[in-house]
C-alpha positions in Angstrom: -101.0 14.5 2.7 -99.4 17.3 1.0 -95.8 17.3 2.0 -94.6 20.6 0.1 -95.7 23.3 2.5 -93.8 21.4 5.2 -91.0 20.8 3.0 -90.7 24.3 1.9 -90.8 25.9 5.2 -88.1 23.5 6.6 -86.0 24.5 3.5 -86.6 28.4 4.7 -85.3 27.0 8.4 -82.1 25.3 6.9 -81.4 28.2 4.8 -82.3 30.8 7.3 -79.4 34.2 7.8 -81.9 36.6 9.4 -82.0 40.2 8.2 -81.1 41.4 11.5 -77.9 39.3 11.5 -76.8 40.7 8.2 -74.7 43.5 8.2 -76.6 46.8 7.8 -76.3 48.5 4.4 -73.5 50.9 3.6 -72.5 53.0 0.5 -74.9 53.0 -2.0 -78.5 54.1 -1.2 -77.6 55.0 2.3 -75.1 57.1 1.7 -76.6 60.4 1.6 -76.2 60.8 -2.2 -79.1 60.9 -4.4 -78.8 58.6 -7.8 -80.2 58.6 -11.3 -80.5 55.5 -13.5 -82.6 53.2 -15.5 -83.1 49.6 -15.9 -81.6 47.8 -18.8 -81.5 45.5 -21.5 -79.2 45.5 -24.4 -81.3 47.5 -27.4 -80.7 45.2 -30.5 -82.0 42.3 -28.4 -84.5 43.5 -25.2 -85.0 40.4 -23.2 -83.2 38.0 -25.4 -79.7 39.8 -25.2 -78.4 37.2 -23.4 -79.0 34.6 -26.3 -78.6 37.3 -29.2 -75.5 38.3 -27.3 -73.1 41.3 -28.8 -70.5 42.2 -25.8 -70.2 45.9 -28.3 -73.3 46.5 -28.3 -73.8 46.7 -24.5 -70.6 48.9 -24.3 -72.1 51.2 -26.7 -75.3 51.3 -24.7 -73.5 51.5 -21.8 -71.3 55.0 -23.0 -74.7 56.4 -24.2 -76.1 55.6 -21.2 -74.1 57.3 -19.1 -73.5 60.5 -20.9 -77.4 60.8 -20.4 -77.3 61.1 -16.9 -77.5 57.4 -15.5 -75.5 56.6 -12.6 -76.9 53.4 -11.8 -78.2 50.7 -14.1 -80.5 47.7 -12.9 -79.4 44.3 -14.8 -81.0 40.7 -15.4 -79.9 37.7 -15.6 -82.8 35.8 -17.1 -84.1 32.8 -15.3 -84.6 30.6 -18.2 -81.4 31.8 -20.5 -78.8 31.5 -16.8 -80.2 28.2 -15.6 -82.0 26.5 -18.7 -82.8 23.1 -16.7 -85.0 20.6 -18.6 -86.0 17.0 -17.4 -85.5 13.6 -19.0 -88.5 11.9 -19.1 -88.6 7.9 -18.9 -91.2 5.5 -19.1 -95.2 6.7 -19.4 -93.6 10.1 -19.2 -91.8 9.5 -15.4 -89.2 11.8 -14.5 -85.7 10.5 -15.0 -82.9 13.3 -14.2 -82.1 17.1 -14.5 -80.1 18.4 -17.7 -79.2 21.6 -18.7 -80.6 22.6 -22.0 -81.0 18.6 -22.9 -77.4 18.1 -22.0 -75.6 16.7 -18.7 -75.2 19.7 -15.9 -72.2 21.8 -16.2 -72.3 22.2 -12.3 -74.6 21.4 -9.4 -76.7 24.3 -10.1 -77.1 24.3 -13.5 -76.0 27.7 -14.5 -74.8 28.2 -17.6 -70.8 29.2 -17.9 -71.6 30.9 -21.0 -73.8 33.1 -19.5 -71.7 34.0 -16.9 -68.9 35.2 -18.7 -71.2 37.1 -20.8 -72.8 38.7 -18.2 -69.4 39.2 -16.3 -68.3 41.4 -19.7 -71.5 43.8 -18.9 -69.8 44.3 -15.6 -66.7 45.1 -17.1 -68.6 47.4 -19.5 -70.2 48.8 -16.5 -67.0 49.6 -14.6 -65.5 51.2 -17.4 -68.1 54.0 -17.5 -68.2 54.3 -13.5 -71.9 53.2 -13.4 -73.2 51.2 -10.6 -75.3 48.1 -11.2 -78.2 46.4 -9.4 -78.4 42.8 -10.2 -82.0 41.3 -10.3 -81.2 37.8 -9.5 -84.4 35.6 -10.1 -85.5 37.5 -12.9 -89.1 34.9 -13.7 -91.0 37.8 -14.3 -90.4 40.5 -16.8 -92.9 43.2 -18.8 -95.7 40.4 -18.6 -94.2 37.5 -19.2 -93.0 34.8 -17.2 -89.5 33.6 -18.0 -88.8 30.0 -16.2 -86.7 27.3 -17.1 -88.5 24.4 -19.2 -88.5 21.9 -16.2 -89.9 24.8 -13.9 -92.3 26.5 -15.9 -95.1 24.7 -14.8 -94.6 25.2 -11.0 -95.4 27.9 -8.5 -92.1 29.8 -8.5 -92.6 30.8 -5.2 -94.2 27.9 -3.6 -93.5 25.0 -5.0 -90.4 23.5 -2.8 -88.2 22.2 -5.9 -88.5 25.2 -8.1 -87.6 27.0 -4.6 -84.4 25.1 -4.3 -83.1 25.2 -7.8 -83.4 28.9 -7.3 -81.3 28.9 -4.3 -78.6 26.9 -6.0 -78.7 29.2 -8.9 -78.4 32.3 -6.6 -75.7 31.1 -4.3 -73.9 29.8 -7.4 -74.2 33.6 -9.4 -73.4 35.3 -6.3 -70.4 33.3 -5.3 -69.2 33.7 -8.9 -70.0 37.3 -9.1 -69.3 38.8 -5.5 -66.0 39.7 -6.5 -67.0 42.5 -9.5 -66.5 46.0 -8.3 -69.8 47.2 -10.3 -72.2 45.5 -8.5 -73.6 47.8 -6.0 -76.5 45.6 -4.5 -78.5 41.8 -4.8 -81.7 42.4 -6.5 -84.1 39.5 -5.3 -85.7 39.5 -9.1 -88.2 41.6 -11.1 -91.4 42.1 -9.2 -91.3 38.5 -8.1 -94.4 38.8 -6.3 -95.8 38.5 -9.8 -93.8 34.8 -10.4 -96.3 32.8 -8.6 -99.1 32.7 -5.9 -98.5 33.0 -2.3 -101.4 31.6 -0.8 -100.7 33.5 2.6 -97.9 36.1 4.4 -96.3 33.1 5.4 -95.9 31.7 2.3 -94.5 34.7 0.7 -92.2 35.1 4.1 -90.5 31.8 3.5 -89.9 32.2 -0.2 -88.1 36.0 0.9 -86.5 34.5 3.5 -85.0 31.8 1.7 -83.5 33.7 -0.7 -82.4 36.6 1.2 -80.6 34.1 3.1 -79.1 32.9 -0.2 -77.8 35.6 -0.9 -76.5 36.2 2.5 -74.9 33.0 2.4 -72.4 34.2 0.1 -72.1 37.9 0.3 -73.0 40.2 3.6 -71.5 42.6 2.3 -73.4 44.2 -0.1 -77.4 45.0 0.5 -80.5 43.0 -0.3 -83.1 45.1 -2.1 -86.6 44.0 -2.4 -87.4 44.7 -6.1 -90.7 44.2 -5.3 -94.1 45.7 -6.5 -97.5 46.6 -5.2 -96.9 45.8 -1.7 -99.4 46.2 0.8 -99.3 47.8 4.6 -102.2 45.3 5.4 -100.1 42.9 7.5 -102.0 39.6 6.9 -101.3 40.3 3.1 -99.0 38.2 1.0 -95.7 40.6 0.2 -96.5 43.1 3.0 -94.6 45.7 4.3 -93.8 44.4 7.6 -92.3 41.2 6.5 -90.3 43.3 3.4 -88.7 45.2 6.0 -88.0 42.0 8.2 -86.5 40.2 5.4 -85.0 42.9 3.0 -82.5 45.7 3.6 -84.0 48.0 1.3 -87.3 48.5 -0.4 -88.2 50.0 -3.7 -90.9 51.4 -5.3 -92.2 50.6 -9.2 -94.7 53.4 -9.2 -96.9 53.7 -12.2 -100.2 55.4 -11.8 -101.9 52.9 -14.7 -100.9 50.4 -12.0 -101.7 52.0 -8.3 -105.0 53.4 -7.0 -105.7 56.8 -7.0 -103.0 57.9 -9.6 -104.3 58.2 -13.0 -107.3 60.7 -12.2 -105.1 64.0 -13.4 -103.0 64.7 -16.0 -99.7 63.1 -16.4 -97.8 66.3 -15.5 -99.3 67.6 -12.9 -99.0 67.3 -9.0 -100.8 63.6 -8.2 -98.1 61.8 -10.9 -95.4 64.2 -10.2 -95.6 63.5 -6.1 -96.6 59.4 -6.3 -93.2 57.8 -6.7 -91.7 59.7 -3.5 -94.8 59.5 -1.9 -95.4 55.5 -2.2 -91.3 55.1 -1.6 -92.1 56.9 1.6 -95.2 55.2 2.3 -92.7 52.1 1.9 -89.8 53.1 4.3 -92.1 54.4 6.7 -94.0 51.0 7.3 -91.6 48.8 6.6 -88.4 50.7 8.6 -85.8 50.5 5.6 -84.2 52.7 3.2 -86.9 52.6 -0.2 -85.8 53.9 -3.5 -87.7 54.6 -7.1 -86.3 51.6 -8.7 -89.0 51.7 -11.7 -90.8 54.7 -12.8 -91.8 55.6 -16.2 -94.9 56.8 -18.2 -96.0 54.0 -20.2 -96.0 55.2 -23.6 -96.7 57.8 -25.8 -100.7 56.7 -25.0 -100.0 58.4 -21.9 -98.1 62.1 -22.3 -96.7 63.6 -25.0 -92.5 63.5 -24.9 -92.5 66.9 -23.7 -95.0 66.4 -21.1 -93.5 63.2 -20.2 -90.5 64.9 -19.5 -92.1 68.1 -17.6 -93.2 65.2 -15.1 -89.5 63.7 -14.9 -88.5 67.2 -13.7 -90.5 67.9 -10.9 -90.4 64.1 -10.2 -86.9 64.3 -9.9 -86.6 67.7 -7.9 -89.7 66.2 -5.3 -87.7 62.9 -5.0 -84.4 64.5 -4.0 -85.7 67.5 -1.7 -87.0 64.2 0.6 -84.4 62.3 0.9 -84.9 59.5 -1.5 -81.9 57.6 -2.6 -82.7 57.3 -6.0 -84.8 57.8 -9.2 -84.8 55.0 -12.0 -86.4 55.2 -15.2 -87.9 51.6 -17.0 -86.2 51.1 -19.4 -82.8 52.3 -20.8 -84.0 51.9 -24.5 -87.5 51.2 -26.5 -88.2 48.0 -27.6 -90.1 48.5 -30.4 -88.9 47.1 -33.3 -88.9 43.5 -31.5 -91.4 40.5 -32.9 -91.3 37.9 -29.9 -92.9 38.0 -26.7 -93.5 40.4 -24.2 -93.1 43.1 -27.2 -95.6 41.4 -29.7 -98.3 41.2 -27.1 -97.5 44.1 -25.0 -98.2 47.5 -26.9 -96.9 49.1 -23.1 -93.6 47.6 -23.5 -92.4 48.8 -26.7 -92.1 52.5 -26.0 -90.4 53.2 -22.0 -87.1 53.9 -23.0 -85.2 57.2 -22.0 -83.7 56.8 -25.8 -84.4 55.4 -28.3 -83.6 51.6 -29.9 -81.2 53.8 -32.2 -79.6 55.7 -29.1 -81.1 58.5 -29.8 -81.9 60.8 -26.1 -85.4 61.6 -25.6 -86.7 64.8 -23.9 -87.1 62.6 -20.8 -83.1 61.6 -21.3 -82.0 64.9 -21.5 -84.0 66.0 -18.1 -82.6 63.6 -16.4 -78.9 64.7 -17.7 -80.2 68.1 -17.2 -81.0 67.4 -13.3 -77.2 65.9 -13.0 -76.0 69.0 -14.7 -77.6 71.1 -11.6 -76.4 68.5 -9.2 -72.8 68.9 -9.9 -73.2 72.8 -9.8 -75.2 72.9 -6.5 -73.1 74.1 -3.5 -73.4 71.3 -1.6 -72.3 67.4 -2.1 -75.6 66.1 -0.2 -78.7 67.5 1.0 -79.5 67.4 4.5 -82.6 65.5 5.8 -86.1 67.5 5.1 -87.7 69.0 8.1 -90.7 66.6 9.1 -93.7 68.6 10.7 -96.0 66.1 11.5 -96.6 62.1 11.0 -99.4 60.3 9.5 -99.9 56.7 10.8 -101.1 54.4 8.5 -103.7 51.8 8.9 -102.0 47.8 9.2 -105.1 46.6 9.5 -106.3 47.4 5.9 -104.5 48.6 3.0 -103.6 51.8 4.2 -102.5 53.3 0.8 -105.6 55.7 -0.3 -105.6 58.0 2.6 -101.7 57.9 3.2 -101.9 59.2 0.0 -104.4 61.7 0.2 -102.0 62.8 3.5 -99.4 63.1 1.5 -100.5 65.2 -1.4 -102.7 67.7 1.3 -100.1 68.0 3.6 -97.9 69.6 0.2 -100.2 71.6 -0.5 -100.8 72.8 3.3 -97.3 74.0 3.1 -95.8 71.4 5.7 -94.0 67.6 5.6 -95.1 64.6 6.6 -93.5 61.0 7.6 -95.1 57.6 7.5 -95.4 55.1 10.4 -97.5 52.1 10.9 -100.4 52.7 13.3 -99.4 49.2 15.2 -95.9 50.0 15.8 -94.7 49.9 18.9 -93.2 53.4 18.9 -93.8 56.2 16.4 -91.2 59.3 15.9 -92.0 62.3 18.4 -93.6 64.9 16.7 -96.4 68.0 18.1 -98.6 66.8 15.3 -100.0 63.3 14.2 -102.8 62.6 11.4 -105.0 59.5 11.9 -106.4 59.6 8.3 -109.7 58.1 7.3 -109.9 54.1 7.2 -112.8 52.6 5.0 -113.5 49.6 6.9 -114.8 49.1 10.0 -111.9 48.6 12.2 -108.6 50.5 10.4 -106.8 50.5 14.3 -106.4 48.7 16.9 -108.0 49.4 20.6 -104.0 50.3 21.5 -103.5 52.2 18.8 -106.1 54.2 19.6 -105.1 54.7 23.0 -101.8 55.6 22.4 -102.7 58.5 19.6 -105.1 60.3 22.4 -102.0 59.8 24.9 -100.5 61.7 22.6 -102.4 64.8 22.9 -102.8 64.3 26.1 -99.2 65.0 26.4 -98.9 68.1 24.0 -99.4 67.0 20.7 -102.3 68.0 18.1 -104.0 64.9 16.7 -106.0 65.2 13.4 -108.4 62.3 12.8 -110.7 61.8 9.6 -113.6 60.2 10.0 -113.6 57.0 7.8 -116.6 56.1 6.4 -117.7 52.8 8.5 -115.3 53.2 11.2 -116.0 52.8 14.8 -114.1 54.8 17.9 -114.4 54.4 21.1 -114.9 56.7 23.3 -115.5 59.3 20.9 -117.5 62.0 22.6 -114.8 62.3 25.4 -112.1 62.4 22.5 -113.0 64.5 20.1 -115.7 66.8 22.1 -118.7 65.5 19.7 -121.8 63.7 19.9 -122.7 61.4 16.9 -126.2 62.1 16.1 -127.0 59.8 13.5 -125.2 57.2 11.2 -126.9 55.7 8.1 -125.3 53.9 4.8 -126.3 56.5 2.3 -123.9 59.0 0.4 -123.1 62.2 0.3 -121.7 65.2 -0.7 -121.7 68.6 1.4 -120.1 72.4 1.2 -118.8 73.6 4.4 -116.5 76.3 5.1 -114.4 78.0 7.8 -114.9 81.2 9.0 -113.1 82.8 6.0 -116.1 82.0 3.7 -114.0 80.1 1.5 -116.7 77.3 0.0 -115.2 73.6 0.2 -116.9 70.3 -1.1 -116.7 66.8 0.8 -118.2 64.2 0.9 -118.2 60.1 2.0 -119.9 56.6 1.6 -121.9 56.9 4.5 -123.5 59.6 6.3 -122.5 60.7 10.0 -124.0 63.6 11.9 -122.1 65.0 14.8 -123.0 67.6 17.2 -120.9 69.9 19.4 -120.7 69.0 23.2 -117.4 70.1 24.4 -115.7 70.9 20.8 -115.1 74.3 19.0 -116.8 74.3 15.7 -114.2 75.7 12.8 -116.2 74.5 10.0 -119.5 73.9 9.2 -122.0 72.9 6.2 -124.0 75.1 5.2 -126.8 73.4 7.1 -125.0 74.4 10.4 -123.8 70.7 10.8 -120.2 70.5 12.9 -117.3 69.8 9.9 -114.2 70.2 11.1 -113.5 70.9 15.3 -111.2 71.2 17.6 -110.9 70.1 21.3 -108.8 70.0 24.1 -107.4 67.2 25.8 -105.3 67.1 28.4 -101.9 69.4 27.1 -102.8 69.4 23.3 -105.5 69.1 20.9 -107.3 66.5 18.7 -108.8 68.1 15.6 -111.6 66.3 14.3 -113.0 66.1 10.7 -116.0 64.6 9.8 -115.5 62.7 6.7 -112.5 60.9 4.6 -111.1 63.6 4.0 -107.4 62.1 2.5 -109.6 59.2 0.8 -112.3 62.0 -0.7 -109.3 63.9 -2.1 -107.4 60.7 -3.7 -110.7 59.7 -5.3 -111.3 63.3 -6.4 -110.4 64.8 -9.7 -110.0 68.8 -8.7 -108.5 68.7 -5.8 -104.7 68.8 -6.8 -104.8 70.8 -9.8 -106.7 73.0 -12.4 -108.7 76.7 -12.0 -111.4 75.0 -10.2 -109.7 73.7 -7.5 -111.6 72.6 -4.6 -109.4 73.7 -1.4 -109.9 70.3 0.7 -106.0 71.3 2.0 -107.2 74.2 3.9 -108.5 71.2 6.6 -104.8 70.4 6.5 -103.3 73.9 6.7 -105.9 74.9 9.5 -104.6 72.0 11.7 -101.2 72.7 11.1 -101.5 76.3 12.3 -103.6 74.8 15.6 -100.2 72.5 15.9 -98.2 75.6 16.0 -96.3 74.3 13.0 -94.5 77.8 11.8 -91.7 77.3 8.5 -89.0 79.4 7.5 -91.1 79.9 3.4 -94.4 80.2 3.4 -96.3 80.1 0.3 -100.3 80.8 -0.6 -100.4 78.7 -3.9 -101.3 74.9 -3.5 -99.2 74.0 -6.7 -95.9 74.7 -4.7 -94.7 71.9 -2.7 -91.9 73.5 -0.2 -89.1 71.6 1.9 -86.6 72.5 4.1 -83.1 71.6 5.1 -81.2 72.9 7.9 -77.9 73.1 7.6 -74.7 72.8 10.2 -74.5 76.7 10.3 -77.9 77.5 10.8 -78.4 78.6 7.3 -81.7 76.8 5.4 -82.5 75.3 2.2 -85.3 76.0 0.8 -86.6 73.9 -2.5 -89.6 75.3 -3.8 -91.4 72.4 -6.5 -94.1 74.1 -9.2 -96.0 71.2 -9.8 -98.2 72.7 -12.6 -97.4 72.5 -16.2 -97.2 76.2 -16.6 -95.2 79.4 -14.7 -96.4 80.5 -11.7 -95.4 84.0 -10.4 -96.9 83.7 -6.8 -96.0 85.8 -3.4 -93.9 84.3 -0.9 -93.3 84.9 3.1 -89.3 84.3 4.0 -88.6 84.4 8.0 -85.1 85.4 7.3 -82.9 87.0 4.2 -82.3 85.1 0.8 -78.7 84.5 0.4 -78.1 82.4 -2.1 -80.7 81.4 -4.9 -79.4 78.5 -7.6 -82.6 77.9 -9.2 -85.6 79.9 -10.1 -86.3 83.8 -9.8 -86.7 84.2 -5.9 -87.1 87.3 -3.7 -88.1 87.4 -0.1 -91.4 88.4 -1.1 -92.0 86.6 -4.5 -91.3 83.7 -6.7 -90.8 82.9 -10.0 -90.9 79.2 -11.0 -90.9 77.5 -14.3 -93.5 74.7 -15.4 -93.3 71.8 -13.3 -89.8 72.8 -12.4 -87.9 73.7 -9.1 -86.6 77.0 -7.3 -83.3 76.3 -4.8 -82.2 79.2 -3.0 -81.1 79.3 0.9 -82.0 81.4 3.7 -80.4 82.9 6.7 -82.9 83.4 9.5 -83.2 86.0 11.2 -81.8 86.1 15.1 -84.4 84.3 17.3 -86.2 82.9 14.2 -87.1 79.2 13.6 
């Protein structure tokens, strides 16, 4: 019988302080502010600072750091070099007791003092240049290489039920010792320590969250617990999923590198797919999970990937696109390069050596000075914090499957459209009121339940317009009395189509499967050119359910020229169509699908408008402005034209007109 599951999950019980108990996050990250940072480690040493310790060093790094525009800094105290336990073996190799690099435990959790003092100097170091730090506690896990202590290294870090307990005494034992330092902002669970060890189920990766959230909670509620997390899925019988990171965590975060995530390496580095994923996936996050989600890692892996300049073209309007909607903050891996290091991650890792905003010498790359830049325009703009976007419609996300593709897609049309979207989870039991709601295309069979089904046509029933994609094996029911359509035909082959709306305009889709539909009780908008139904519109009961007949969010993530380039193939039209059926009218209006648009209402009826050029050259395109430009602090803005720089912002506010919206 194999007593550690049990074991382990009656270790979770004992050590159980429930999320919703804790106090709920203040300051930091939820205080309205936006943030800029990076993650650190010391730049004569990379992961080994902590052993090839120089206190000057890390001041040093610390006052370049901060005159470089970094706010917040996120710190770790390596596993193996904070709690370096190693066993005493006895006869034919049988375990004997716990030591502490070969030598008798300096206390119950075998942490080492040395360590904590020198990490308690960063702190200080910290403090002294008003920076905020986020500590990643059980940092196992780091650029590729898995950092344990030498009795440990052999287990599952987050299944095996002794490495799970000496990890709880070594994080109630730094936290108890540390709680008192004003620097430290929030509890970092670790580095991406969904990449420590295997979690054979939800459960399993539940219990090892839960027990050390509660850890944590044990000796501090009063700071939040951020996820640090990566790649987590909205699938809820994942491991890591969204669901249970909300349950468990205070905040989320997001490490978003499009090498890494699906769908975000098919254009160039600096244009709108790379320059829109990091808030994208962090609202993806906070959407499904119902927490606060920041960019805690972001970066461009390398000079392999952009040029410098590039690089930093993509910072910009990453930076302008992560602000405008409400993110709490942007953080760039890593604070230095590590390129001139000989030991492992760095000497097997060609990806590791070059992520630093400066360089090992210190030196500020153009990526550095963008972000400094961006806090430049911060401390200039009128006002202190930037009220919430406007949200138009919201896109529910499959739980089902991994929703991620066409929440995506949603996203990046829905920009282009001209409008703003929010995330939920299709099986939640209440979504946020809104006249419209996109059901994007699933690619299995089953992407929503029978109730959330139900619930999405009661919501046109009672006034709202409904968009649903067809995915490309899914199955509705009742579909004919839903969407006004007949399906004529379904077989497993591919294919691609043009169809257009009545303005001509000639648009390419396509999908996995093949599915043809005929009009019953629907109004045809678009059409192939065979005359087959497209895109139509219905309705049902007091509003409307537009209906498209393929993946339309999944054809466009897969797709190479549909978010940028002279042959741009105008899948956003679908989008922009249904938004005008919704009734969706904004104060800007804008023809050009490389400006991204959000607006802000402020207390005195006044509206900010931030305008994001997401190509890497000017674009001089004509605007529409419901109202009279009164202020413009970025960008060459008129009420019937704009000006924006490459992959760079306009600002400027509007005062509507009497009546308007």
């Amino acid at each position: 019988m194999n007593i550690r599951p049990a074991f382990a999950l009656l270790l979770s019980t004992l050590t159980t302080i429930r999320a919703d108990s804790a106090p709920r996050a203040c300051g930091i990250f939820t205080d309205g502010a936006f943030y800029t940072g990076c993650n650190y480690w010391a730049s004569h040493a990379g992961v080994y600072m902590w052993r090839d310790w120089n206190g000057e060093q890390v001041e040093k790094d610390f006052a370049v750091l901060k005159r470089n525009g970094v706010d917040v800094v996120r710190v770790f105290p390596l596993w193996s070099d904070f709690q370096p336990l190693t066993a005493t073996l006895g006869y034919l190799g049988g375990f004997c007791e716990m030591t502490q690099a070969g030598r008798p435990l300096e206390n119950e959790a075998g942490v080492d003092e040395t360590m904590m003092a020198r990490f308690r100097f960063m702190c200080d170091a910290a403090a002294k240049n008003d920076m905020k730090l986020v500590v990643g506690l059980v940092t196992g896990w780091m650029s590729g290489r898995f950092f344990a202590p030498p009795a440990l290294e052999r287990m599952n870090a987050v299944a095996d039920s002794e490495s799970v307990m000496w990890q709880v005494r070594f994080v109630r034992h730094f936290v108890r010792e540390m709680k008192d330092h004003p620097a430290i902002a929030a509890w970092d669970l670790g580095n991406e320590c969904n990449c420590m060890g295997k979690a054979e189920s939800s459960a399993d990766a539940w219990n090892w969250m839960n027990t050390i959230t509660s850890a944590i909670r044990a000796e501090d509620r009063s700071r939040p617990v951020v996820s640090g997390m990566h790649s987590c899925p909205s699938d809820m019988s994942k491991p890591w999923n969204l669901r249970h990171q909300g349950e468990l965590n205070d905040i989320l975060t997001t490490h978003p590198y499009p090498l890494f995530t699906p769908e975000c390496a098919n254009d160039d580095f600096d244009t709108m797919r790379n320059a829109c994923h990091p808030t994208a996936e962090s609202l993806f996050y906070a959407g499904l999970s119902g927490k606060p989600c920041f960019i805690e890692e972001v970066g461009d892996l390398g000079r392999c990937t952009a040029s410098p300049e590039r690089s930093a073209a993509t910072v910009r309007a990453g930076l302008f696109t992560a602000w405008t909607h409400g993110l709490p903050a942007y953080l760039w891996w890593c604070g230095f390069d590590q390129d001139r290091f000989d030991f492992a991650p760095y000497s097997r890792k060609a990806l590791e050596r070059e992520l630093g905003l400066l360089t090992a010498n210190g030196e500020p790359k153009p990526t550095a000075r963008e972000m400094a830049a961006f806090r430049s325009f911060l401390a200039e703009f009128h006002y202190a914090k930037l009220p919430k976007r406007r949200i138009d419609a919201v896109c529910l996300v499959s739980e089902m499957e991994d929703g991620w593709t066409a929440a995506f897609g949603a996203f990046l049309l829905a920009r282009q459209a001209g409008f703003d979207i929010a995330f939920a989870g299709a099986e939640q039991k209440s979504w946020p009121e809104s006249k419209m709601y996109i059901l994007p295309s699933g690619s299995g069979d089953d992407p929503y339940t029978l109730g959330a089904w139900n619930r999405v046509l009661e919501k046109a029933r009672t006034g709202a317009t409904v968009v649903i994609s067809k995915g490309n094996r899914t199955r509705y029911s009742g579909f004919l009395q839903a969407t006004g359509n007949q399906i004529e035909t379904f077989n497993l082959q591919p294919r691609e189509f043009k169809f257009s709306f009545n303005d001509g305009k000639t648009i390419l889709g396509g999908d996995e499967t093949t599915t043809v539909v005929s009009s019953v009780s629907s109004e045809v908008l678009a059409k192939t050119e065979a005359g087959d139904p497209v895109v139509t519109v219905k309705t049902l009961g007091d509003g409307k359910v537009v209906f498209v007949n393929f993946p339309v969010e999944i054809f466009a993530a897969h797709s190479s020229n549909c978010f940028t380039g002279d042959d741009l193939n105008p899948l956003y039209v679908v989008y922009r169509k249904a938004a005008s059926l919704a009734g969706i009218e904004r104060v800007v209006s804008c023809d050009c699908p490389s400006i991204g648009l959000t607006e802000h209402v402020l207390d005195n009826g006044k509206v900010i408008v931030v305008a994001v050029n997401y190509e890497p050259h000017a674009i001089k395109t004509a605007f529409a402005v419901t109202g009279k430009i009164s202020k413009v602090w970025r960008g060459r803005i008129s009420e019937d034209a704009a000006e924006i720089g490459a992959n760079d912002a306009a600002v400027f506010e509007v005062e509507r007109k009497e009546g308007g919206l």
